[in-house]
N, C-alpha and C positions, 0 to 999 in steps of 0.2 A: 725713723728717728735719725736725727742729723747725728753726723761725725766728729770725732774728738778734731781740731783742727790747731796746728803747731802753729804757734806765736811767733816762730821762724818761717813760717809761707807768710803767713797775712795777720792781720789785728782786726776787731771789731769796730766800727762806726764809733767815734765818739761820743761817749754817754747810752751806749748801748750795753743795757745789763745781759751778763753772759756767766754759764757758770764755768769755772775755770778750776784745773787744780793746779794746785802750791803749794809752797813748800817755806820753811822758811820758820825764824822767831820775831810772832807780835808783840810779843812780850817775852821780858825776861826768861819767865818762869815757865814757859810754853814754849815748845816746838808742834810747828805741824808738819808733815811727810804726804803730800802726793794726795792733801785734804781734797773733797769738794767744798769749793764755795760761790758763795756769790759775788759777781765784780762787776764793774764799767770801766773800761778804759777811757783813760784822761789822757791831754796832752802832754802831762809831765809824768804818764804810768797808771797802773793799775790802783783805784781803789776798793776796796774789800768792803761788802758790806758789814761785815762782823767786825773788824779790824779797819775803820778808815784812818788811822793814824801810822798805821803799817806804812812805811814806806819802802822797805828793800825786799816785798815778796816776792819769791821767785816764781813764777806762772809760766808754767811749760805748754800746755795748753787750752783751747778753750772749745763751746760750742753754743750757739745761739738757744735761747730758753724758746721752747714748744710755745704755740701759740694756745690762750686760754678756752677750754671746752666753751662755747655755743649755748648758752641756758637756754630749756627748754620752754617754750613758746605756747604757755597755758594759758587757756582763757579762764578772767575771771567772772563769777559770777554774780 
Protein backbone atom coordinates (compact mmCIF):
# COMPACT_ATOMS: atom_id res chain seq x y z
CA UNK A 1 0.00 0.00 0.00
CA UNK A 2 1.21 3.40 -0.96
CA UNK A 3 2.14 6.16 1.87
CA UNK A 4 0.34 9.03 3.32
CA UNK A 5 2.55 11.70 1.30
CA UNK A 6 2.65 15.68 2.71
CA UNK A 7 1.37 18.34 0.49
CA UNK A 8 4.51 20.01 1.69
CA UNK A 9 7.08 17.59 -0.46
CA UNK A 10 4.87 17.18 -3.50
CA UNK A 11 1.00 17.47 -4.94
CA UNK A 12 -0.64 15.09 -7.23
CA UNK A 13 -0.97 15.44 -11.21
CA UNK A 14 -3.70 17.68 -11.96
CA UNK A 15 -7.06 16.21 -11.92
CA UNK A 16 -5.63 13.23 -10.36
CA UNK A 17 -8.34 11.81 -7.80
CA UNK A 18 -6.48 11.11 -4.57
CA UNK A 19 -7.71 10.53 -1.23
CA UNK A 20 -6.58 13.06 1.22
CA UNK A 21 -7.24 14.08 4.69
CA UNK A 22 -8.72 17.53 5.90
CA UNK A 23 -9.65 19.41 7.95
CA UNK A 24 -11.59 22.33 8.01
CA UNK A 25 -15.62 23.79 7.74
CA UNK A 26 -17.78 23.04 4.30
CA UNK A 27 -20.21 24.22 5.87
CA UNK A 28 -21.49 26.28 8.63
CA UNK A 29 -22.76 23.82 10.58
CA UNK A 30 -20.12 21.07 9.96
CA UNK A 31 -16.56 20.86 10.95
CA UNK A 32 -14.34 17.91 9.77
CA UNK A 33 -10.99 16.97 11.69
CA UNK A 34 -8.10 14.98 9.92
CA UNK A 35 -11.46 13.24 7.69
CA UNK A 36 -10.83 10.89 4.73
CA UNK A 37 -11.97 12.05 1.60
CA UNK A 38 -11.83 12.11 -1.79
CA UNK A 39 -10.16 14.94 -3.91
CA UNK A 40 -8.19 16.06 -7.26
CA UNK A 41 -6.03 18.80 -7.08
CA UNK A 42 -6.80 21.76 -9.32
CA UNK A 43 -4.79 24.66 -10.23
CA UNK A 44 -6.40 27.05 -7.96
CA UNK A 45 -6.56 23.95 -4.98
CA UNK A 46 -7.96 21.03 -3.85
CA UNK A 47 -11.54 20.06 -4.89
CA UNK A 48 -13.42 17.64 -2.64
CA UNK A 49 -15.65 15.19 -3.88
CA UNK A 50 -18.22 15.68 -1.21
CA UNK A 51 -17.83 19.23 -0.75
CA UNK A 52 -16.79 20.93 -4.22
CA UNK A 53 -17.83 24.15 -3.23
CA UNK A 54 -15.35 24.01 -0.16
CA UNK A 55 -12.90 26.26 -0.96
CA UNK A 56 -10.46 26.84 2.18
CA UNK A 57 -9.89 22.99 3.14
CA UNK A 58 -7.20 22.33 4.74
CA UNK A 59 -5.40 18.94 3.20
CA UNK A 60 -2.31 17.98 5.13
CA UNK A 61 -1.83 15.13 3.18
CA UNK A 62 -2.61 12.84 0.47
CA UNK A 63 -1.90 9.26 -1.31
CA UNK A 64 -2.74 7.96 -4.83
CA UNK A 65 -6.08 5.60 -5.01
CA UNK A 66 -5.06 1.70 -5.50
CA UNK A 67 -5.35 0.55 -8.84
CA UNK A 68 -8.97 -1.25 -9.53
CA UNK A 69 -8.95 -5.38 -8.94
CA UNK A 70 -8.49 -7.17 -12.60
CA UNK A 71 -12.13 -8.89 -13.26
CA UNK A 72 -11.86 -12.28 -13.48
CA UNK A 73 -11.62 -13.71 -17.07
CA UNK A 74 -14.78 -16.23 -17.43
CA UNK A 75 -15.70 -17.75 -20.29
CA UNK A 76 -19.08 -17.75 -21.32
CA UNK A 77 -20.98 -20.23 -22.34
Amino acid sequence: MSEWISVKDRLPAIGELALVIVSGHPLKNITLEDAFELAEWAEDGWILEMWPEWMDALVTHWMPLPEPPEEDKVETL
